[in-house]
C-alpha positions in Angstrom: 107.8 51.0 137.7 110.3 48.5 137.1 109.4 45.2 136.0 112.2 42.1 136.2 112.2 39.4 133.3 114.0 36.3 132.9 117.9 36.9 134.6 116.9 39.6 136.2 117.2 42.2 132.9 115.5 45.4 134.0 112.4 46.8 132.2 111.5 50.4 132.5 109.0 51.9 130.9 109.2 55.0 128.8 107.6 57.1 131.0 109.9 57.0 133.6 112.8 58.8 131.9 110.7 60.9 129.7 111.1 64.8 129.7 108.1 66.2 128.7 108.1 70.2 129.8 111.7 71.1 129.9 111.9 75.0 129.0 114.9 76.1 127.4 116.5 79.1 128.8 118.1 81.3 126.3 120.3 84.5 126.9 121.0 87.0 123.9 124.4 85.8 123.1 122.3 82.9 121.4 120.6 85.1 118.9 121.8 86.3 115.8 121.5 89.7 115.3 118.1 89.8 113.6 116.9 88.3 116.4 116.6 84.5 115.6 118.4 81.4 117.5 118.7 79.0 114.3 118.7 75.2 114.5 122.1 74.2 115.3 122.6 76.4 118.1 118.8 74.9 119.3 120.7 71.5 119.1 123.6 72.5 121.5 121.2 73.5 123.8 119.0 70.3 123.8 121.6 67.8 124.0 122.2 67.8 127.5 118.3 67.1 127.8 118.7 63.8 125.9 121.8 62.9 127.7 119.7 63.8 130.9 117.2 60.8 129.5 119.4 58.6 128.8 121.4 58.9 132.4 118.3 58.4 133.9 117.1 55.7 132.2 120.4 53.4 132.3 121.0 54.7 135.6 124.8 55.3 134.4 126.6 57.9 133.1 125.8 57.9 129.3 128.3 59.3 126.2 126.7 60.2 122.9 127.4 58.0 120.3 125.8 59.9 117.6 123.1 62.5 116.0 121.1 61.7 113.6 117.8 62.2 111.9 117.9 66.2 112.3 114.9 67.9 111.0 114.9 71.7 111.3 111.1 73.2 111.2 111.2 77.3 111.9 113.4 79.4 113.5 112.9 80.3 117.4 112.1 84.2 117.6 112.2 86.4 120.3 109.0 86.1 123.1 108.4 82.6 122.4 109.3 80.2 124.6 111.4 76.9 123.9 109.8 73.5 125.3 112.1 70.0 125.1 110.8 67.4 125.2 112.0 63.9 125.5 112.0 59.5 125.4 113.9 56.6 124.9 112.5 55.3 121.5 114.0 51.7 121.7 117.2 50.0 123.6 119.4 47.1 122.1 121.5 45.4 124.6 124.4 48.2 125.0 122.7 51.1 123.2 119.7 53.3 123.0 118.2 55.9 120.7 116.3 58.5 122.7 114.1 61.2 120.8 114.0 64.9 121.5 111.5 67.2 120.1 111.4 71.3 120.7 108.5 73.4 120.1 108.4 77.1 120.4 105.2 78.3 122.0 104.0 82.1 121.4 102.3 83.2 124.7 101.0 86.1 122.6 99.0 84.3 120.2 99.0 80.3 121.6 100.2 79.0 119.3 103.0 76.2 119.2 104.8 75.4 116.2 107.6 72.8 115.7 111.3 73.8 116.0 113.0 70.9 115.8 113.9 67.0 116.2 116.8 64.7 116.2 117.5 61.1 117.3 120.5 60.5 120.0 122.1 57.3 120.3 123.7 56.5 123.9 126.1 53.8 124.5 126.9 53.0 128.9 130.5 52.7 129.6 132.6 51.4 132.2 136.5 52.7 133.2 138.2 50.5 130.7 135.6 51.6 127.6 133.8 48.3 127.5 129.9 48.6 127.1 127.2 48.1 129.9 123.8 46.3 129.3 121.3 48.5 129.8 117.8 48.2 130.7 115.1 47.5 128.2 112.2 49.9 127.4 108.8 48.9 127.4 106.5 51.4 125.2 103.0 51.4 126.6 100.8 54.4 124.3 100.2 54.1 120.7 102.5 56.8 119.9 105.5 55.0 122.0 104.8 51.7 120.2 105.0 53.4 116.5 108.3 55.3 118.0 109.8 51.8 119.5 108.6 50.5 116.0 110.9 52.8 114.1 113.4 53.4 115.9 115.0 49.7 114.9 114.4 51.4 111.0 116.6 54.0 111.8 119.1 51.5 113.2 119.3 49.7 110.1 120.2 52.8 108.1 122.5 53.6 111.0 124.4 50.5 110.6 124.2 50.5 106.6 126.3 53.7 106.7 128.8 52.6 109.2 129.5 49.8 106.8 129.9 52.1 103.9 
């Protein structure tokens, strides 16, 4: 659902660009050789998920600005199963931070543990470089009000250590 405000600024709420049950598919050139995809190859894998978010939110092609916030959990092992999942935390008027999550989930015992998560901040751009405006997000569940909440923290570090 899109909602219009004042001028016309579009108003999308976080549902409708979320990922919630993307399954990662992994071959075995990704594992080391005990067996174990580690954390940065996870992230390679994952970031055309947020990307995917982001495009689908703006409705433009998005470019990656940056990675931040990276928090490795466990190491994926062979037989689980790698689930993405994926919002838009907050947008500003030309750039948004979307949040991506993986969990691994052991069909043997069902169990899911945390793998990973990272913040990606998206910028819209047109042929000459300049930045688009992009729509705003409107978080409507507890946990997408807390995420909306600190995602402006994180920008404030962000821009702290660009000015550093």
């Amino acid at each position: 659902m899109v909602i219009l405000k004042e001028g016309n600024k579009k108003i999308k709420s976080v549902a409708e660009s979320a990922i919630e049950h993307h399954r990662l598919e992994l071959s075995l050139e990704t594992l080391s050789p005990d067996g174990i995809i580690y954390g940065s190859k996870i992230l390679e894998l994952v970031s055309s998920v947020a990307s995917l978010v982001a495009d689908n939110h703006s409705e433009l092609t998005c470019k990656t600005l940056g990675i931040d916030f990276i928090r490795y959990f466990s190491a994926f092992k062979i037989g689980d199963i790698l689930i993405c999942k994926s919002s838009v935390n907050r947008v500003w008027e030309n750039a948004m931070e979307v949040g991506l999550k993986v969990v691994a989930e052991d069909f043997r015992l069902l169990e899911e543990k945390r793998i990973l998560s990272a913040y990606f901040t998206f910028v819209a751009l047109d042929d000459a470089e300049n930045h688009l405006e992009l729509p705003l997000v409107m978080p409507h569940t507890r946990v997408q009000k807390r995420r909306y909440l600190e995602a402006e923290k994180r920008r404030s570090l962000r821009l702290k250590r660009s000015h550093l």
